[in-house]
Backbone as JSON, one array per atom type, in Angstrom:
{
  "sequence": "XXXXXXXXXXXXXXXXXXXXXXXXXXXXXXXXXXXXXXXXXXXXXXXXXXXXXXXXXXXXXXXXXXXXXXXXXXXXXXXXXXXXXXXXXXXXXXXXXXXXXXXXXXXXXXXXXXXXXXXXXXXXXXXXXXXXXXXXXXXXXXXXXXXXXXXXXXXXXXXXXXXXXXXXXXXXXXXXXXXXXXXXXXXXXXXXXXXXXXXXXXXXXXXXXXXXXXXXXXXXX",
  "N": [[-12.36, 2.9, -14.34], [-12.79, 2.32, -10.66], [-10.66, 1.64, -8.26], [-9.06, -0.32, -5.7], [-7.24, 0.28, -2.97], [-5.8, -2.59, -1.65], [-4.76, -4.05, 1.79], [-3.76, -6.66, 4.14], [-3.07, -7.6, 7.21], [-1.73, -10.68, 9.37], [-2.08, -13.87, 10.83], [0.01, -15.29, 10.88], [2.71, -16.98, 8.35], [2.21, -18.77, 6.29], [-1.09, -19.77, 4.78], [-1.02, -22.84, 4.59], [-0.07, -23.55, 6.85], [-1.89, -23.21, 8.52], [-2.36, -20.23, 9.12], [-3.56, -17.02, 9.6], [-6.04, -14.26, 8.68], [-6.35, -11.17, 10.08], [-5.99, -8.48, 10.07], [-8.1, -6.34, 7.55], [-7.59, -3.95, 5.04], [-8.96, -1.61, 3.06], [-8.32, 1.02, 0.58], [-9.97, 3.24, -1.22], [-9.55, 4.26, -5.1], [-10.24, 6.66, -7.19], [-9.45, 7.67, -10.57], [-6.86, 7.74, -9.69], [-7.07, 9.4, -7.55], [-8.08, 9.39, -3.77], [-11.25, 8.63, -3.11], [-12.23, 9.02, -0.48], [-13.95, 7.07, 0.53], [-13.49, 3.81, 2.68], [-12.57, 0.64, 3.68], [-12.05, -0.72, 6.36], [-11.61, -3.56, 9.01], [-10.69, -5.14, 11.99], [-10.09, -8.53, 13.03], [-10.81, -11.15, 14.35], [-8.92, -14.31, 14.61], [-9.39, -16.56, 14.98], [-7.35, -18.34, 16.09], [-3.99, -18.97, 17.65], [-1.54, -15.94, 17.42], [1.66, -15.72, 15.67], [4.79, -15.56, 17.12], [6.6, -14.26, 15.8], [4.71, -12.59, 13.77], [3.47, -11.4, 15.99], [5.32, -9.32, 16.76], [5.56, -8.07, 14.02], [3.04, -6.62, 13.76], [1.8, -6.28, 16.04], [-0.99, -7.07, 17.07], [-2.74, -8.82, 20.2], [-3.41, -11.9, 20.87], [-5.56, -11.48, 22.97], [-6.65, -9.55, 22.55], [-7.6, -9.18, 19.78], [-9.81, -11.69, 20.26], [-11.56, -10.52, 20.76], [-12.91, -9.56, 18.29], [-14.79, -8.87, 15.5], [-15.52, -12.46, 13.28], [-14.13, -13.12, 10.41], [-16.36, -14.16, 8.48], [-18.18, -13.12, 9.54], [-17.89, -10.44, 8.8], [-17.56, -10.83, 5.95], [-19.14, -10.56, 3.93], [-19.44, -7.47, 3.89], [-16.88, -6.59, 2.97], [-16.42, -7.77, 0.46], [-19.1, -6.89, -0.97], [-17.73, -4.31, -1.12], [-15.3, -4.14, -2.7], [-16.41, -5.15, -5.27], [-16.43, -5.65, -8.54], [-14.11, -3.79, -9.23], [-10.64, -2.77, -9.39], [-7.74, -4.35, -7.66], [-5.23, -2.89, -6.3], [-2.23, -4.34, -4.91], [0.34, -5.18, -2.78], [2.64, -7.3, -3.18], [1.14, -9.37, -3.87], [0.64, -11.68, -4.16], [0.63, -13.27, -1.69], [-1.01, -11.8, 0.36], [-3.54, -12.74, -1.72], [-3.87, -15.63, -0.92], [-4.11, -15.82, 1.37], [-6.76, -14.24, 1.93], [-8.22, -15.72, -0.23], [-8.4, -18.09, 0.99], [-9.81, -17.59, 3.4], [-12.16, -16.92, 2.21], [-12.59, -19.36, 0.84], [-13.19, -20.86, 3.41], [-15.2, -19.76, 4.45], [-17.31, -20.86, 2.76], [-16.83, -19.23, 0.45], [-16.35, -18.03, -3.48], [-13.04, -18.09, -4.55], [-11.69, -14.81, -5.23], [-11.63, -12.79, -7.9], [-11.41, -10.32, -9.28], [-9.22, -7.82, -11.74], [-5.9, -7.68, -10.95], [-3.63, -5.81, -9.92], [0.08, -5.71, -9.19], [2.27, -3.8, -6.95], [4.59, -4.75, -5.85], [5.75, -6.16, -8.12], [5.42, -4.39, -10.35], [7.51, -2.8, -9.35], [10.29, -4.42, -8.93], [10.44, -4.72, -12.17], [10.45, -1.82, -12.61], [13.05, -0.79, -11.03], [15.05, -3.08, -11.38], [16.73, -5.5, -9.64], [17.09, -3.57, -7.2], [15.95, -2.73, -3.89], [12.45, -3.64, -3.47], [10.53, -3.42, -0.76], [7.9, -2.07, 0.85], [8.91, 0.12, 2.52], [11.39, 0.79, 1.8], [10.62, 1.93, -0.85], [9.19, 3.97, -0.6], [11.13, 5.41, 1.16], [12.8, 6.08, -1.44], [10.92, 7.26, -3.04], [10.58, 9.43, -1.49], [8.85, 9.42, 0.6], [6.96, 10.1, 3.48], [7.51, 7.57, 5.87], [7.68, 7.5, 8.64], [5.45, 6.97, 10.93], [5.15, 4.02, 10.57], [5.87, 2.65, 12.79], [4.88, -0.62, 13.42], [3.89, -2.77, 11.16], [0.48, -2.01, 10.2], [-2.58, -2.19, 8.41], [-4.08, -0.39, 7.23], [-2.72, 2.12, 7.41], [-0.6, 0.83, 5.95], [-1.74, 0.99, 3.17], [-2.34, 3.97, 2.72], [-0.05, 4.69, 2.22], [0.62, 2.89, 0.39], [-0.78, 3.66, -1.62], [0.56, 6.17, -2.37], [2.91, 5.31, -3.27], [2.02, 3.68, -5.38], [1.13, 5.59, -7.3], [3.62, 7.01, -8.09], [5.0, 5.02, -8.72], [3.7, 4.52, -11.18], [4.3, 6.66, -12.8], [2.52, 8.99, -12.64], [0.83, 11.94, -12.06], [0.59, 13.56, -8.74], [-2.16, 13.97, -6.69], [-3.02, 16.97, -5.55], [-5.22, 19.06, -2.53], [-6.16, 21.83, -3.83], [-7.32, 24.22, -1.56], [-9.39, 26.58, -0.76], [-11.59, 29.24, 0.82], [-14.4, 28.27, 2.65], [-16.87, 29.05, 1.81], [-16.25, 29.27, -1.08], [-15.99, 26.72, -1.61], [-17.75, 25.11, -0.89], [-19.14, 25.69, -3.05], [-18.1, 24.41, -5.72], [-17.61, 21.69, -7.07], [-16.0, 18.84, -6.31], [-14.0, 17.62, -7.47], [-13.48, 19.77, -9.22], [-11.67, 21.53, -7.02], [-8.95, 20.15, -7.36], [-5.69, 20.34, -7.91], [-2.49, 19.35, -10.17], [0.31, 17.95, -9.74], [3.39, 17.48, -10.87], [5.77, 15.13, -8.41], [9.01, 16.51, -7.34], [11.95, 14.71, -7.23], [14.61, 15.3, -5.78], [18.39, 15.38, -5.71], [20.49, 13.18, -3.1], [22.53, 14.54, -0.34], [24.32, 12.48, -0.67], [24.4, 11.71, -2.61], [24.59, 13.73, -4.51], [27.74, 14.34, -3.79], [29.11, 11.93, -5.06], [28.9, 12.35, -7.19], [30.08, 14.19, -7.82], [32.89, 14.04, -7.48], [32.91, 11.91, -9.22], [32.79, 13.1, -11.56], [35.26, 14.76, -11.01], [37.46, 13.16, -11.26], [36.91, 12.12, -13.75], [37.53, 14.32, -15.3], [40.16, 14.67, -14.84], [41.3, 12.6, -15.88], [40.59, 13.38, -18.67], [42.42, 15.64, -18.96], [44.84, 15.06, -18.52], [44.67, 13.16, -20.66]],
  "CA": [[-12.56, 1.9, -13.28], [-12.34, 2.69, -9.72], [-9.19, 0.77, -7.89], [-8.96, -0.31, -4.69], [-5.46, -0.41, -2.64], [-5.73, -3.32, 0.0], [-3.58, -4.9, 2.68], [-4.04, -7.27, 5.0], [-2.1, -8.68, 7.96], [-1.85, -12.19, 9.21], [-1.28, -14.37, 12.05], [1.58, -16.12, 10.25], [3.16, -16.49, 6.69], [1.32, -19.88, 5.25], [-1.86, -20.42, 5.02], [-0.83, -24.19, 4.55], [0.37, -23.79, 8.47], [-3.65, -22.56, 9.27], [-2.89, -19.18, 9.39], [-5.52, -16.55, 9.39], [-6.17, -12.75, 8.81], [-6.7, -10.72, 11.43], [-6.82, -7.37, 9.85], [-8.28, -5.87, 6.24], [-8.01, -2.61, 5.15], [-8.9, -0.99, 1.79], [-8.9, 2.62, 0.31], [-10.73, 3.63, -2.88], [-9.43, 5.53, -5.63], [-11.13, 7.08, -8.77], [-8.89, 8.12, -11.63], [-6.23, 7.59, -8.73], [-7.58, 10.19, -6.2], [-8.67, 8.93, -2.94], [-12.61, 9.01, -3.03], [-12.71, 8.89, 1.45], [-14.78, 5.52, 0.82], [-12.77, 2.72, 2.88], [-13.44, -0.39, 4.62], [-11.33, -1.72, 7.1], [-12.01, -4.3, 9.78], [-9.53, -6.21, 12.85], [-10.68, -9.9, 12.83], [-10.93, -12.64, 15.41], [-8.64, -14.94, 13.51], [-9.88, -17.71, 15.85], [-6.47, -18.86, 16.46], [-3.2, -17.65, 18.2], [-0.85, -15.56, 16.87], [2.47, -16.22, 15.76], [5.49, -14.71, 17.88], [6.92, -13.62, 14.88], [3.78, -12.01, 13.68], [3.14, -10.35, 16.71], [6.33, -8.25, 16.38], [5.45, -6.89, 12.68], [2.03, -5.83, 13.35], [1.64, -6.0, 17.36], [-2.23, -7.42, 17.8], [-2.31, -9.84, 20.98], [-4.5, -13.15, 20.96], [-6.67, -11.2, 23.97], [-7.22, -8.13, 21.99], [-8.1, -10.04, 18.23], [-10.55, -12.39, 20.85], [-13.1, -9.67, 20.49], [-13.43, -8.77, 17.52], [-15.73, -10.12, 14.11], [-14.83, -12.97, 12.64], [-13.86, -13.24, 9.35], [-17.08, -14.95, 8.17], [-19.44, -11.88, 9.88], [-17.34, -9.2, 7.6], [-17.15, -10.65, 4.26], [-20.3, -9.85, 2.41], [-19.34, -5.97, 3.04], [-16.05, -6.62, 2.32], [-17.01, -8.54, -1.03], [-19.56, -5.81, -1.41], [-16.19, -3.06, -1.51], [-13.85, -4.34, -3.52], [-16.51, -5.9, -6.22], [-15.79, -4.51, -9.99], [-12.87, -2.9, -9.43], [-9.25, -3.71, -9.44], [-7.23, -4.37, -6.54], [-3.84, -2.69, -6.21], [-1.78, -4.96, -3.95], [1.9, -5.36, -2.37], [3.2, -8.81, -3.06], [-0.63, -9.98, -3.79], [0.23, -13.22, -3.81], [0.67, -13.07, 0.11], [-2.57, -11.22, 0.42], [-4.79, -13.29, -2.15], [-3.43, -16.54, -0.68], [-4.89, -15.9, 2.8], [-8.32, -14.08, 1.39], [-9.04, -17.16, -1.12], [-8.17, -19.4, 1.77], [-10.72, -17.31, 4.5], [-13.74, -16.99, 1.25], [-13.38, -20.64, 1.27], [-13.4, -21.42, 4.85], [-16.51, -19.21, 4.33], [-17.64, -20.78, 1.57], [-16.79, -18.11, -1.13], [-15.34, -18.47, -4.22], [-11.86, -16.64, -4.74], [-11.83, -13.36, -6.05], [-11.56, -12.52, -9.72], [-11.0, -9.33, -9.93], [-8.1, -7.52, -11.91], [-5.21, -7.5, -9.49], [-1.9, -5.36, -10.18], [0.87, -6.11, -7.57], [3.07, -2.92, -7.5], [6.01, -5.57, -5.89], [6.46, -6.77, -9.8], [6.08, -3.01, -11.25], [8.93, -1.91, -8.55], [10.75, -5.24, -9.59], [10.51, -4.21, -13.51], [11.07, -0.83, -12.49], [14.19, -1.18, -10.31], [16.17, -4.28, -11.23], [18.21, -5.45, -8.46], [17.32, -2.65, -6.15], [14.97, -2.91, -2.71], [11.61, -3.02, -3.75], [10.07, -3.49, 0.22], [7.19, -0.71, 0.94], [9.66, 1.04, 3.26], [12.33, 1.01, 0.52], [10.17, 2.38, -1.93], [8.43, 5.28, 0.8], [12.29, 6.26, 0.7], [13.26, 6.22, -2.76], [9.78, 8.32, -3.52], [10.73, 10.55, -0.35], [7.3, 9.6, 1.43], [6.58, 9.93, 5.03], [7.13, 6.48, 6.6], [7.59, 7.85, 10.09], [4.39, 6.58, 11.57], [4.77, 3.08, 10.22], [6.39, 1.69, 13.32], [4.51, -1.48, 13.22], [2.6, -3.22, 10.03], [-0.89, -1.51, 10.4], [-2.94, -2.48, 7.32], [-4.62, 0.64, 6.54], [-1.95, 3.06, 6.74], [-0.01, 0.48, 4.58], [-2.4, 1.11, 2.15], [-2.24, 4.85, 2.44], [1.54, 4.64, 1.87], [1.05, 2.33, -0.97], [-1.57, 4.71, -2.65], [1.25, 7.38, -2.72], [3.9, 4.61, -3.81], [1.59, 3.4, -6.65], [1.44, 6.5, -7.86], [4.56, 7.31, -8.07], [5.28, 3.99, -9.58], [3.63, 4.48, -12.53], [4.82, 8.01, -13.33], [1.22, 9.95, -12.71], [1.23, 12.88, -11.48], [-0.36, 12.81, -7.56], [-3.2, 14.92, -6.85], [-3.17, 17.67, -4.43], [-6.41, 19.33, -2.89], [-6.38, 23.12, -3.69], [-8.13, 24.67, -0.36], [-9.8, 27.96, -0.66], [-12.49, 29.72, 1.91], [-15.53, 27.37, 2.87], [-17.88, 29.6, 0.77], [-15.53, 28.8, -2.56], [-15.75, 25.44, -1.54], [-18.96, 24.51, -0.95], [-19.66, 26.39, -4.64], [-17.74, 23.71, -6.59], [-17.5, 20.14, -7.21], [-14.93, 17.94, -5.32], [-13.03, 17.57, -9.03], [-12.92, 21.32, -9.45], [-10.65, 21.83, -6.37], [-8.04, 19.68, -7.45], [-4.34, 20.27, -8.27], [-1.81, 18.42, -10.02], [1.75, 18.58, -9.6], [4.67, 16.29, -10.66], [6.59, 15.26, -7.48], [10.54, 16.2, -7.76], [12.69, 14.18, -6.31], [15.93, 15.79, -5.19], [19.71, 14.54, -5.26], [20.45, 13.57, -1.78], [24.21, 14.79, -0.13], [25.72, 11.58, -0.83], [24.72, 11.16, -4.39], [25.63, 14.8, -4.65], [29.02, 14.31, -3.48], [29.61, 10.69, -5.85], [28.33, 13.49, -8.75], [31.33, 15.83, -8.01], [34.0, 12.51, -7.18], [33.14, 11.57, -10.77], [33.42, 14.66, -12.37], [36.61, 15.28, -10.75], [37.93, 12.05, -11.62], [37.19, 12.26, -15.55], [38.22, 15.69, -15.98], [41.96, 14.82, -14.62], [41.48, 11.61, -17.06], [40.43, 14.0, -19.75], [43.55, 16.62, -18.88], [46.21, 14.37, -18.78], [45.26, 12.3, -21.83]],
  "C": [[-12.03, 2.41, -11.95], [-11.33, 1.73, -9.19], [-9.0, 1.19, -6.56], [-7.5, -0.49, -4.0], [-5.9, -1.24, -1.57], [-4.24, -3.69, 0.29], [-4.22, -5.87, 3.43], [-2.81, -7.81, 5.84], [-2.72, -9.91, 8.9], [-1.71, -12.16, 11.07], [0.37, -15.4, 11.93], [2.1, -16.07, 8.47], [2.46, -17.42, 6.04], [0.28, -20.03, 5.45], [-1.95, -22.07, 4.95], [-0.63, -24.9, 6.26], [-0.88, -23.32, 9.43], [-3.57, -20.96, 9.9], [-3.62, -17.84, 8.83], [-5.33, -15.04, 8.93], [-6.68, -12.37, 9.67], [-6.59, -9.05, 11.19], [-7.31, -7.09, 8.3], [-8.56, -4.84, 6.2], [-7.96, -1.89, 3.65], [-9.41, 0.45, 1.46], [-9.22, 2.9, -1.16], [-10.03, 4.7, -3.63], [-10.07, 5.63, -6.59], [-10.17, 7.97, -9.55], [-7.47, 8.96, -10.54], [-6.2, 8.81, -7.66], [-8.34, 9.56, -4.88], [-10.35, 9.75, -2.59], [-13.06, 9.1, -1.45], [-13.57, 7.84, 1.45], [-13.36, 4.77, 1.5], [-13.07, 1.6, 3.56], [-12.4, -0.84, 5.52], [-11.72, -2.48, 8.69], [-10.29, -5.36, 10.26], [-10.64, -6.89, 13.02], [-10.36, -10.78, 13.9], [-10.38, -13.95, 14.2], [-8.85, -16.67, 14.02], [-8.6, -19.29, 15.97], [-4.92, -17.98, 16.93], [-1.97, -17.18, 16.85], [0.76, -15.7, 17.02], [3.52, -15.35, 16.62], [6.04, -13.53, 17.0], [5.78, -12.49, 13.87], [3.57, -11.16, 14.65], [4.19, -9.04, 16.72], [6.41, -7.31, 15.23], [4.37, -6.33, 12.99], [1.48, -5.47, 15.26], [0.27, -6.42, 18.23], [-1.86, -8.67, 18.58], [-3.61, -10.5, 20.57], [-5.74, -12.59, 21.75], [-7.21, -10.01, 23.01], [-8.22, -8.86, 20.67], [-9.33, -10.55, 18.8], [-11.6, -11.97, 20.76], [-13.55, -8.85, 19.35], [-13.98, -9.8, 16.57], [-14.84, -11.03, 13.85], [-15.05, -12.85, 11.58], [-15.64, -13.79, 8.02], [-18.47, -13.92, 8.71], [-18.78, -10.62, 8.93], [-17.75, -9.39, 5.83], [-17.89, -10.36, 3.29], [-20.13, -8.56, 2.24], [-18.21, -6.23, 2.69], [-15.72, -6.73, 0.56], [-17.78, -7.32, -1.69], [-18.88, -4.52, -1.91], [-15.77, -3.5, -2.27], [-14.82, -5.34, -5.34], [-16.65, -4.89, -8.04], [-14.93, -3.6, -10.09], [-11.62, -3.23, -9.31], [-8.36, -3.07, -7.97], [-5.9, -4.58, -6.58], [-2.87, -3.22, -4.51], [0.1, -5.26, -3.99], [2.15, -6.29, -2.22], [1.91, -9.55, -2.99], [-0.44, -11.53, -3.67], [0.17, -13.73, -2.7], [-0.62, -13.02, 0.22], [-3.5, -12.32, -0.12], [-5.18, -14.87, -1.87], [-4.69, -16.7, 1.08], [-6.39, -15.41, 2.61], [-9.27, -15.27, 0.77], [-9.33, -18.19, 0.27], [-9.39, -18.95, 2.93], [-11.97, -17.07, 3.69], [-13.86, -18.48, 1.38], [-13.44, -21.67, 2.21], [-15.14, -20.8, 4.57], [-17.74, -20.05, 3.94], [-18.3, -20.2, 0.28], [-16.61, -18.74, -2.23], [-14.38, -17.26, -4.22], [-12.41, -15.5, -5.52], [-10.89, -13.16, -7.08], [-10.92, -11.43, -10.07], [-9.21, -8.97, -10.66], [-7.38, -7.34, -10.78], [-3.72, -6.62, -10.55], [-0.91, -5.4, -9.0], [1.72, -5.26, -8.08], [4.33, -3.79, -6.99], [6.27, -5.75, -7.41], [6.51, -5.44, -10.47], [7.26, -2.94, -10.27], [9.85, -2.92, -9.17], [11.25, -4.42, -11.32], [11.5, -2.83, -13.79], [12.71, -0.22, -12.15], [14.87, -2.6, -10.11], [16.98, -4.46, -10.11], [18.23, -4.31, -7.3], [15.85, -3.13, -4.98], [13.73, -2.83, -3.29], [10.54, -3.15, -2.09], [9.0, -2.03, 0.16], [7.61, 0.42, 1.52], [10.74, 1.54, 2.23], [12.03, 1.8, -0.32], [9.7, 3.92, -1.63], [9.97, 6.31, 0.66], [12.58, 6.81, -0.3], [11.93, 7.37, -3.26], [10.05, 9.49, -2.47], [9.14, 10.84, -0.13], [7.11, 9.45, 2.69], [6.41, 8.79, 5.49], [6.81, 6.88, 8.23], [6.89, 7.2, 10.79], [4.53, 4.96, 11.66], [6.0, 2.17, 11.49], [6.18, 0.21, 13.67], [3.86, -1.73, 11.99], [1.76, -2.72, 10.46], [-1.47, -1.33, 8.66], [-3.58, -1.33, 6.89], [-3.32, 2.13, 5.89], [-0.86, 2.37, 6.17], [-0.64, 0.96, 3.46], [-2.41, 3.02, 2.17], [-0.74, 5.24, 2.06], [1.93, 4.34, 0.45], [0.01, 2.89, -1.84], [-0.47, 5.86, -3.71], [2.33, 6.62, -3.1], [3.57, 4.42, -5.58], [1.76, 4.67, -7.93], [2.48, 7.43, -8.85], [5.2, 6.16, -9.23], [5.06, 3.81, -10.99], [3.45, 5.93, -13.48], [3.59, 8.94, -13.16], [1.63, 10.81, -12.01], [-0.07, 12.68, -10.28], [-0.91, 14.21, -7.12], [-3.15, 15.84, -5.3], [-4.35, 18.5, -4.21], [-5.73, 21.23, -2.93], [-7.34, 23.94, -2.64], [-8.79, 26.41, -0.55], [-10.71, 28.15, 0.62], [-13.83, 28.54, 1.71], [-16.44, 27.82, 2.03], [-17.5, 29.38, -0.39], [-16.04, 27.43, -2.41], [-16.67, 24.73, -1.46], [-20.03, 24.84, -2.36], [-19.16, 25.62, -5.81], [-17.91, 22.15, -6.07], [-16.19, 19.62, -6.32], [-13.62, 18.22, -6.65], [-12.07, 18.82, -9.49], [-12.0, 21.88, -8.54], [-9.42, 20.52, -6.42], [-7.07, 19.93, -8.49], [-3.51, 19.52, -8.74], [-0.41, 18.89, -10.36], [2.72, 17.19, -9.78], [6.0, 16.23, -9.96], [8.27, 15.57, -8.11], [10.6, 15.91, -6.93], [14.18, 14.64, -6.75], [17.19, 14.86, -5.05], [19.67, 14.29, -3.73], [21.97, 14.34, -1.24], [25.0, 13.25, -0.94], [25.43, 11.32, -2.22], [24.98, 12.6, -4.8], [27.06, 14.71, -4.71], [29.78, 13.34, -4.23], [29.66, 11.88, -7.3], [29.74, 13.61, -8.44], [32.41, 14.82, -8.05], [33.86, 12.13, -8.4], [33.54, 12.31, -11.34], [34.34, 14.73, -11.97], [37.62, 14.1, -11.52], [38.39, 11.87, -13.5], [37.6, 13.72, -15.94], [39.69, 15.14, -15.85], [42.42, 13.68, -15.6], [41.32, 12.55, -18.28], [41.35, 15.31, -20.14], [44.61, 16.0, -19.12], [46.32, 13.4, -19.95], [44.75, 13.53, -23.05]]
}
C-alpha cells in the first residue's frame, strides 16, 4: 500500500470556534521511499486568522485572500490521498479540521487507514517529548529550516521521523554517472543503511560519572 504523510495548518485550534485550513500538504511514499508525487495547496480560509496562529505558521489574512478555497481543491486532494493510508502527527488535530472542511463541502469524512506517529512516539518513549521538533532531535534530523510551521516541509521531516519510528531502515539514493542512470530502474539505484545514532557529550560524560561511581562502590565493598 502506498502511504501518504500529510499536514495541515490552521487558522486556529477548534474547529468548534469556526476555524479553517489554510494550508495542505502531502508526500507519497511506496514501501516508505518518497515516490516525488505530492500535492500541496495554501487556502483562502475565508476567515481571519488567529494572532496566535499567525506566529506558528506566519500566513497573513491579505496573503491567504488570494488563494483557492478549500471547496475548489478538494476533489484533487480527495483524488491523492484515496486508497492509501495517511501517516499523520497528532491526526486527530488534522482529521478534525479536514472532516469539518469535506462537510462544509459537502463530503463525507475520510476513511482511510490513519496511523498517528504522536501515539507510536508516545508508546515508544513513555514520558519523554514526543513534539515533531523533539523527535527531529532525538533521531538527529535537520530541523534547521523549520523556523515557522510550513505544512509540507513538516511532512518531509515527519517522513524521516516515521521512519525512524518504526525501526526501518531509510533509503538512500545511490548516484552514479547519468548514462548508469538512465540504464536502470528508479528501485535499482537505491541504498539502504541503518541510521546510527551517536552518544552525545553529555550522555557521554553521565556514562563515565556512573562508571566511576560503581567501581569505588564495588572497591570499597
Amino acid at each position: 500500500m502506498k502511504e501518504i504523510i500529510l499536514d495541515t495548518e490552521t487558522t486556529g485550534i477548534s474547529v468548534k470556534d469556526g476555524h479553517r485550513i489554510v494550508e495542505i500538504a502531502c508526500i507519497e511514499l511506496e514501501n516508505l521511499i518518497p515516490t516525488g508525487n505530492k500535492f500541496h495547496c495554501i487556502i483562502n480560509p475565508e476567515r481571519k486568522v488567529s494572532e496566535k496562529a499567525f506566529e506558528i505558521h506566519g500566513y497573513t489574512d491579505e496573503f491567504l485572500s488570494k488563494k483557492e478555497k478549500f471547496s475548489e481543491i478538494k476533489d484533487e486532494f480527495l483524488k491523492f490521498i484515496k486508497n492509501k493510508r495517511l501517516i499523520i502527527h497528532n491526526a486527530d488535530f488534522d482529521l478534525s479540521h479536514l472532516n469539518n472542511e469535506l462537510s462544509l463541502s459537502g463530503n463525507h469524512k475520510i476513511l482511510n487507514e490513519i496511523i498517528d506517529t504522536l501515539i507510536l512516539a508516545r508508546e515508544k518513549f513513555p514520558g519523554a517529548q514526543v513534539s515533531l521538533d523533539a523527535l527531529c532531535k532525538r533521531f538527529r534530523i535537520d530541523n534547521s529550516m523549520r523556523t515557522h510551521h510550513n505544512a509540507l516541509l513538516d511532512c518531509t521531516l515527519l517522513a524521516k521521523v516515521y521512519i525512524n519510528l518504526i525501526d526501518q531502515k531509510e533509503p538512500t539514493l545511490n548516484f552514479k554517472n547519468n548514462d548508469e542512470n538512465q540504464n536502470q530502474t528508479h528501485n535499482e539505484n537505491i541504498k539502504y543503511y541503518k541510521k546510527v545514532i551517536f552518544p552525545s557529550t553529555e550522555e557521554i560524560n553521565k556514562h563515565k560519572e556512573y562508571l566511576e561511581i560503581n567501581l569505588k562502590k564495588n572497591y570499597f565493598n
